[in-house]
C-alpha positions in Angstrom: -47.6 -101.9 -28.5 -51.5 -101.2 -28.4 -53.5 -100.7 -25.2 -57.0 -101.0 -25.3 -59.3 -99.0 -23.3 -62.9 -100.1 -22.5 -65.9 -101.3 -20.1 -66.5 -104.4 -18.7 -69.1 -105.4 -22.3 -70.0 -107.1 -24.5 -68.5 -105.0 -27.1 -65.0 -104.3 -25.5 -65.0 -108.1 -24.7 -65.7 -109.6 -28.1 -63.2 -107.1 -30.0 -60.4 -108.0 -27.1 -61.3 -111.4 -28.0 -61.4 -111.1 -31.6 -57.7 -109.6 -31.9 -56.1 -111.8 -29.9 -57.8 -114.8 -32.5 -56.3 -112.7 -35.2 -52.9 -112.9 -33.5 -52.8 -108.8 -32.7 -53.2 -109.8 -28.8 -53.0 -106.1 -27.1 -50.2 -105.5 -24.7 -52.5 -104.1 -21.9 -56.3 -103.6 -21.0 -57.7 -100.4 -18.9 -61.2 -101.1 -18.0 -63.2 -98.1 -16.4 -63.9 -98.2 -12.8 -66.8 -96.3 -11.0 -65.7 -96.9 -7.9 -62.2 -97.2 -7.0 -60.1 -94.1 -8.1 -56.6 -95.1 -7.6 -55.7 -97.2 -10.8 -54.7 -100.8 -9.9 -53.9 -104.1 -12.0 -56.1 -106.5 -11.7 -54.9 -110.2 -9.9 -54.7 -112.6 -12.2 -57.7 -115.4 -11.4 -57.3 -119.2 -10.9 -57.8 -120.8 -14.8 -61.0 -122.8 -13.4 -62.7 -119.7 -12.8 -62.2 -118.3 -16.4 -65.1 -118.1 -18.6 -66.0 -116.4 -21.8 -67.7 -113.3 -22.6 -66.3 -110.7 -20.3 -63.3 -108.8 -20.6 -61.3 -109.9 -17.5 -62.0 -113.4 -18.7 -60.3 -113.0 -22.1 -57.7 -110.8 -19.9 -56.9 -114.4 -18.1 -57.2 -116.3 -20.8 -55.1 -114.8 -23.1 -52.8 -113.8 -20.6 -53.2 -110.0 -20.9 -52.4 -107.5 -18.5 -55.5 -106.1 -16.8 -56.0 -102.9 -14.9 -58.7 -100.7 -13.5 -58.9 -96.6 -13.8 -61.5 -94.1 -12.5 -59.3 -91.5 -12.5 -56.8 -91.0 -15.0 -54.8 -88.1 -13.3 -53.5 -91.6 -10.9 -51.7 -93.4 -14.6 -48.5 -92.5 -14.6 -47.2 -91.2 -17.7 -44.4 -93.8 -17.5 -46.9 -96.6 -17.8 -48.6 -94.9 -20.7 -45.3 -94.3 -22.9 -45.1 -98.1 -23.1 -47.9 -98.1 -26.1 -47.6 -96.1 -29.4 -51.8 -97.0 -30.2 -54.3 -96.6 -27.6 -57.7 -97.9 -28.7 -60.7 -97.3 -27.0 -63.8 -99.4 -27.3 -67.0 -98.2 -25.3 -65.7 -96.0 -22.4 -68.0 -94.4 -20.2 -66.1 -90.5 -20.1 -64.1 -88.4 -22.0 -60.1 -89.3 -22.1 -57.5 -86.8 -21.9 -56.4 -87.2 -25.3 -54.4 -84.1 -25.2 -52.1 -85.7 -22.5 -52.3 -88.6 -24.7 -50.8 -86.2 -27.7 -47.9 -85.1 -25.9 -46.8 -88.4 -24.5 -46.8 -89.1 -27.9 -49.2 -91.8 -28.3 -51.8 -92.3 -31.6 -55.3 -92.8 -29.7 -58.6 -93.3 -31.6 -61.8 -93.8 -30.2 -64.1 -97.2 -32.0 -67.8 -95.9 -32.5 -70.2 -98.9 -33.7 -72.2 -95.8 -35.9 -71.9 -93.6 -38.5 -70.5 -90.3 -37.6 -71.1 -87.1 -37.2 -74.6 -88.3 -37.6 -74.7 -90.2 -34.7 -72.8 -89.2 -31.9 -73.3 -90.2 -28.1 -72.7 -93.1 -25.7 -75.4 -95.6 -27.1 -74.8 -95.6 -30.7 -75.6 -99.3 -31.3 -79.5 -98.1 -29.7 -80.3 -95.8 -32.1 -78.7 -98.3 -35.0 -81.2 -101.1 -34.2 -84.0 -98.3 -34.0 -83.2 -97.9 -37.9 -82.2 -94.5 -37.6 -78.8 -95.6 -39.2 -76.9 -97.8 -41.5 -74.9 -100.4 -39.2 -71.3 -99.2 -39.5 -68.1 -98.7 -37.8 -66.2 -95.4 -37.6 -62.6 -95.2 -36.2 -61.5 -92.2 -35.4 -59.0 -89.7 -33.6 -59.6 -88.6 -29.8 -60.0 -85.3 -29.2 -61.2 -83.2 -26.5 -64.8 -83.8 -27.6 -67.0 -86.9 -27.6 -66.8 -88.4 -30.9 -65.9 -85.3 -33.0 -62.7 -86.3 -33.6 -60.9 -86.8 -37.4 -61.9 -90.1 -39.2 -59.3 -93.3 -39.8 -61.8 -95.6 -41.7 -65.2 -95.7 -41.5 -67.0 -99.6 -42.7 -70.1 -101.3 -43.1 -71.4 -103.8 -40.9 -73.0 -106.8 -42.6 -75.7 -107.5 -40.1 -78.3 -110.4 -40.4 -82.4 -109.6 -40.3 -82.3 -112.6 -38.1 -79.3 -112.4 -35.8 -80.4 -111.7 -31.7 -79.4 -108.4 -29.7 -76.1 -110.5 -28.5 -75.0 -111.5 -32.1 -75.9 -107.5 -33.0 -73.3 -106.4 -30.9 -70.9 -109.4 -31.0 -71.2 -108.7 -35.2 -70.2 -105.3 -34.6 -67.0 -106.0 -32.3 -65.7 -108.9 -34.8 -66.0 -106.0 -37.4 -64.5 -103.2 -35.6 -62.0 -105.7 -34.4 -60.9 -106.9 -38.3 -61.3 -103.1 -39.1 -58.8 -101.7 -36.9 -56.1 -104.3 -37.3 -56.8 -103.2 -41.4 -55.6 -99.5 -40.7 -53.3 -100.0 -37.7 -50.6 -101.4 -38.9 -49.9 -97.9 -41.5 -49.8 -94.6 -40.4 -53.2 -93.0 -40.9 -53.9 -89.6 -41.2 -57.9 -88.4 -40.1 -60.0 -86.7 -42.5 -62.0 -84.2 -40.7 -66.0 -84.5 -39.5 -68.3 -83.0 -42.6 -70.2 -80.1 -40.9 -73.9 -81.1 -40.5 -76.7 -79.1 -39.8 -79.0 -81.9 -37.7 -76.3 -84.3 -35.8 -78.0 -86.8 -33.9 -77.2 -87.3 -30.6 -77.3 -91.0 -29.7 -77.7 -90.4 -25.5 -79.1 -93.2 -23.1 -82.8 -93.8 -24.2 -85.0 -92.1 -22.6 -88.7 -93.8 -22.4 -90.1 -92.0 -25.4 -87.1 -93.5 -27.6 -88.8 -97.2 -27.4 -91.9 -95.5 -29.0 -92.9 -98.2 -31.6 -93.9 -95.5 -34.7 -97.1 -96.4 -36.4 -95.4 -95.2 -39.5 -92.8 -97.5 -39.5 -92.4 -100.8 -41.8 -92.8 -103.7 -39.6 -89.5 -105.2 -40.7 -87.9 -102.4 -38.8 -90.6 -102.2 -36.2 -90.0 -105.8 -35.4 -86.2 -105.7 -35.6 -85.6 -103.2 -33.3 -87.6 -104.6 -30.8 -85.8 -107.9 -31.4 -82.6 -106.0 -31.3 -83.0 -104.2 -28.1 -85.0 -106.7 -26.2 -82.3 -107.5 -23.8 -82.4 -104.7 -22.3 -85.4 -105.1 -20.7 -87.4 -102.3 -21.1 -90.9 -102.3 -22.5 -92.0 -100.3 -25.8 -94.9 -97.9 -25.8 -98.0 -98.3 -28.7 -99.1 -94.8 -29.4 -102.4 -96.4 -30.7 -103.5 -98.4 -28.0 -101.6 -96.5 -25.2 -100.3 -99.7 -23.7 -96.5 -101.1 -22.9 -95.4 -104.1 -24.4 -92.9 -106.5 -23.8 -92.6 -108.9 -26.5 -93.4 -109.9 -30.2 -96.5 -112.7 -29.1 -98.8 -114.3 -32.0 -100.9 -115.0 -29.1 -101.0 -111.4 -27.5 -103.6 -109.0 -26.5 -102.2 -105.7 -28.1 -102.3 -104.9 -31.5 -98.9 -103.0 -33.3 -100.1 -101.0 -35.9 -97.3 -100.6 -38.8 -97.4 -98.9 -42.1 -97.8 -102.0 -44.0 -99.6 -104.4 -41.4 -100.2 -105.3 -37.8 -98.7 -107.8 -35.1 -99.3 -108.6 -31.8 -97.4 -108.1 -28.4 -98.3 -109.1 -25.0 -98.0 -106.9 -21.8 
């Protein structure tokens, strides 16, 4: 039986989603909670109030069990010998995947990037940025964030036109159809090629919605169009001014390698 482990996302929802479609419904979901630290199952909710695109509402739906975990010192190893695959999908902290060793269980770890080179809790960021090729690497938990041996490792076939939404939702179907691929056989990691600049893909800071002058505009305007639900405004080096949005009709001019565009405040 598989568990899967995520957040309450986009990303854990879709590929929760995407498996059960694909008939490999997962025996059990462990979302990460910030605030409770006992770990609890979730109640199950009346079927009027189930919509789509979070994780408890494909939990419902579906009819998966759901539980919450802050601290995982409160799962008893009893519950956990129930599953021979945990997969984890966009979890906030490290795992204890040497506890996971000994009990026995195969655990891997879904990161929507390349590795090693880029490593970190945003990866899907620093992917629309264009400082990497959209992939998918599976690979083993270890004691580490994302250092661990690789399973499989795929390209993502991602639209110049798809929306931030779609971006991610691309990337879950993927990693979704990817992991049922290698699941099923017994897989044995190939380790991490040593690299001598490994990119750390942390939480953005301000500077990292920089829009470069050097850039192409094609990658200029697709990260913007990429990350744009996130709210947060992108600095113009040239004109020392925030922006907000791609506007035709705007008062601030992007300058690119191979053109210009405007934005508005």
């Amino acid at each position: 039986m598989i568990v899967v482990v995520g957040m309450e996302c986009l990303l854990t929802a879709t590929f929760v989603d995407t498996l059960c479609d694909i008939g490999q419904k997962p025996a059990a979901i462990l979302l990460a909670d910030s605030v409770r630290g006992t770990f609890y199952r979730v109640p199950y909710r009346l079927p009027i109030m189930v919509q789509h695109g979070r994780v408890d509402d494909t939990a419902h739906r579906f009819d998966i069990p759901l539980y919450r975990v802050h601290d995982w010192r409160t799962v008893p190893d009893q519950f956990l010998m129930q599953f021979h695959t945990i997969v984890v999908v966009c979890y906030p902290t490290l795992l204890p995947a040497q506890r996971f060793a000994q009990l026995g269980i195969r655990a891997w770890n879904v990161h929507p990037a390349p590795l090693p080179a880029v490593r970190g809790p945003d990866p899907l960021f620093y992917t629309a940025r264009g400082d990497a090729p959209a992939t998918i690497t599976i690979h083993e938990l270890d004691a580490t964030y994302d250092t661990g041996d690789i399973i499989a490792a795929s390209t993502v076939p991602v639209t110049s036109a798809c929306t931030e939404h779609q971006f991610i939702g691309i990337h879950a179907v993927h990693a979704a159809q990817l992991f049922v691929d290698v699941a099923l056989s017994i897989q044995v990691g190939v380790p991490q090629q040593a690299v001598a600049d490994t990119r750390w893909a942390a939480f953005p800071t301000p500077d990292a919605y920089t829009l470069q002058p050097h850039w192409r505009m094609q990658r200029t305007l697709r990260f913007m169009a990429l990350t744009n639900a996130r709210k947060h405004p992108y600095w113009v080096p040239e004109t020392r001014e925030w922006v907000r949005s791609i506007d035709p009709a705007g008062t601030v001019q992007v300058q690119c390698a191979d053109g210009v565009f405007r934005a508005s405040l």
